[in-house]
N, C-alpha and C positions, 0 to 999 in steps of 0.2 A: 817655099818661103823665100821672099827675097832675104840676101845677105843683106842690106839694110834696118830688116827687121828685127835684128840682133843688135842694134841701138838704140838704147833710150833717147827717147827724144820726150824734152821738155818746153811746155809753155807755159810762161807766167805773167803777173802782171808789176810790171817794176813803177813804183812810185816816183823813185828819182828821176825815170826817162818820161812817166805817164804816156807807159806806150805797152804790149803786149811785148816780149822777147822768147823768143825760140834760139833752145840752146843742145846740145848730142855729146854732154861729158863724156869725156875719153876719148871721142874720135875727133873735133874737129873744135880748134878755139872760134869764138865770135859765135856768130852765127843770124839769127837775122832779126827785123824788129815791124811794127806795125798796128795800128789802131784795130784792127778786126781778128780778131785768135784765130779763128776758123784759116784761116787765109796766112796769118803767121803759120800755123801748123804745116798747111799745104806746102810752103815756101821750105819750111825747115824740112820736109820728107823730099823735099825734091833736092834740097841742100847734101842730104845727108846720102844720098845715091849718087851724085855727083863725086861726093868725096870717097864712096866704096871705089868709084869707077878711078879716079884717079890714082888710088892707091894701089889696085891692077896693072892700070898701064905705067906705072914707075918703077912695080917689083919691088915698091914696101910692103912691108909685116904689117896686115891688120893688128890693132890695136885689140886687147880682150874685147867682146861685145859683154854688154853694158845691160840685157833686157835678161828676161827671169832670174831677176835676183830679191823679185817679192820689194821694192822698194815703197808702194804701195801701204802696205802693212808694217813696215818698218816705220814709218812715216808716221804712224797710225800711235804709235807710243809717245813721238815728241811733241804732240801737239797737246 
């Protein structure tokens, strides 16, 4: 398993930008934006390997990762 894959990564669709946003709470603010999800996703996994890599070569502290935390089903109550 990539260390990557121990961040959630999200994409949604923001009405104030009318544009698809990809977003990795907890590991990295920003992150990226664009009219097609499929391709926002792609961009945000490559985003978010960039930033494990970087965080290596700096000798920071990964951040908690963010994935099996069942957010999912949690989700699942507030809607």
């Amino acid at each position: 398993m990539k260390e990557s894959a121990r961040y959630a990564k999200i994409v949604e669709w923001s009405e104030e930008d009318q544009c698809y946003v990809g977003s990795a709470p907890g590991l990295l603010y920003g992150g990226c934006h664009g009219d097609n999800e499929r391709e926002v996703f792609d961009q945000l996994c490559q985003i978010v390997e960039e930033t494990v890599a970087v965080y290596h070569q700096t000798g920071r502290e990964m951040p908690p990762p963010t994935s099996n935390r069942d957010y999912a089903n949690k989700m699942q109550g507030v809607a």
